[in-house]
C-alpha distance (Angstrom), angle and dihedral (degrees) to the residues before:
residue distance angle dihedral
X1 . . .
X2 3.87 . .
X3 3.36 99.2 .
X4 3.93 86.3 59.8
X5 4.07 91.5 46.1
X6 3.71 85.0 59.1
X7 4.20 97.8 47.9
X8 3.95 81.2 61.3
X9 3.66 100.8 40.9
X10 4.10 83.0 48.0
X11 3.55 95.6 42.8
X12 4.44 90.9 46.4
X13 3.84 79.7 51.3
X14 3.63 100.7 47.0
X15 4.03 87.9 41.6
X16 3.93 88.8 54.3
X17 3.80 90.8 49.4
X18 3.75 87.9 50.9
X19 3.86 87.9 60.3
X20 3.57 92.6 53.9
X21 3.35 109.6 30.4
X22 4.17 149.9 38.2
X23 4.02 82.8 -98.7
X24 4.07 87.0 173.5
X25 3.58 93.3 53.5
X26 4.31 98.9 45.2
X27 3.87 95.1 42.0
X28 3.37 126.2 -150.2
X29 3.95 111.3 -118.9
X30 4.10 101.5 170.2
X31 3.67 139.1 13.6
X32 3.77 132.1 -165.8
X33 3.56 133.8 -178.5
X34 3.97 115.9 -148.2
X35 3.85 111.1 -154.6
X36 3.94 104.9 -158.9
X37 3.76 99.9 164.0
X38 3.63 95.8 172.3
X39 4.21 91.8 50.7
X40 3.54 104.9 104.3
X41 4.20 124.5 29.7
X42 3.35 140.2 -130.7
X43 3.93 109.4 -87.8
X44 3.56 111.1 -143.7
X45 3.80 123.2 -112.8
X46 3.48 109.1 -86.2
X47 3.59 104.5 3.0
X48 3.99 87.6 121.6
X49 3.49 85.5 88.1
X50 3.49 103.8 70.5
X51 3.32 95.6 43.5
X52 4.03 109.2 116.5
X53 3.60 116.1 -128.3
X54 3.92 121.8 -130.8
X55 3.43 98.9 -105.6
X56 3.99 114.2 88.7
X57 3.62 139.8 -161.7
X58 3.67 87.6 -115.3
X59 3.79 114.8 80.3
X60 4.19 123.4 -118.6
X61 4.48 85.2 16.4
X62 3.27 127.4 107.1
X63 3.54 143.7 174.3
X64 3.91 133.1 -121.4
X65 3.41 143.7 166.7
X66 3.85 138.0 90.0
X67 3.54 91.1 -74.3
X68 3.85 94.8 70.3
X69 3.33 136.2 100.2
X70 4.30 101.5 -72.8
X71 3.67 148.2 148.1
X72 3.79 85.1 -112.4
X73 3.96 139.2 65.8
X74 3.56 110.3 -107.4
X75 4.00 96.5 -74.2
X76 4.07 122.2 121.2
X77 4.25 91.5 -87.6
X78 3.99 70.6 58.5
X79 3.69 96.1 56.6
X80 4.23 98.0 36.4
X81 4.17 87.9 55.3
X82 3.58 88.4 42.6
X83 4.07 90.5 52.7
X84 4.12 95.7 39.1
X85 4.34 83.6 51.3
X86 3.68 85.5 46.9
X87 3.50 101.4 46.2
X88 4.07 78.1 47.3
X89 3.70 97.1 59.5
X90 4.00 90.5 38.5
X91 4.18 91.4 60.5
X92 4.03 90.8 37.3
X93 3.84 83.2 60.8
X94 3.90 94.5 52.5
């Protein structure tokens, strides 16, 4: 049962690799899925609140990090939308 979990987490992998890169031409030569089922917590209801968002009161900074205001729970997809809506505010301020 596993073994098939991990065919489609490789193959949704592989298929977002696809998207972004020349997959044919880098070659994939091993997978591996890493279970880690105790790697990311429970947020706590309503804690998105107080979560700050990246744009600041100061001009040209912004803030980033998994701890920000996201779509995510504080994980590392978390912390790369954080820094792409950071980098955001950063070049709307230019």
């Amino acid at each position: 049962m596993l073994a098939a979990m991990d065919c489609v987490v490789v193959g949704g992998g592989l298929a977002g690799l696809a998207s972004a890169v020349l997959l044919a031409e880098a070659g994939v030569v091993h997978a591996h899925v890493v279970r880690m089922p105790k790697s990311t917590f429970a947020q706590r209801p309503g804690s998105a609140g107080i979560r700050p968002d990246q744009r600041t009161a100061v001009h040209g900074l912004a803030l980033a990090g998994d701890w920000t205001r996201t779509d995510w729970t504080t994980t590392m997809e978390g912390a790369a939308q954080s820094a792409a809506r950071a980098v955001d505010v950063v070049l709307s301020d230019r």
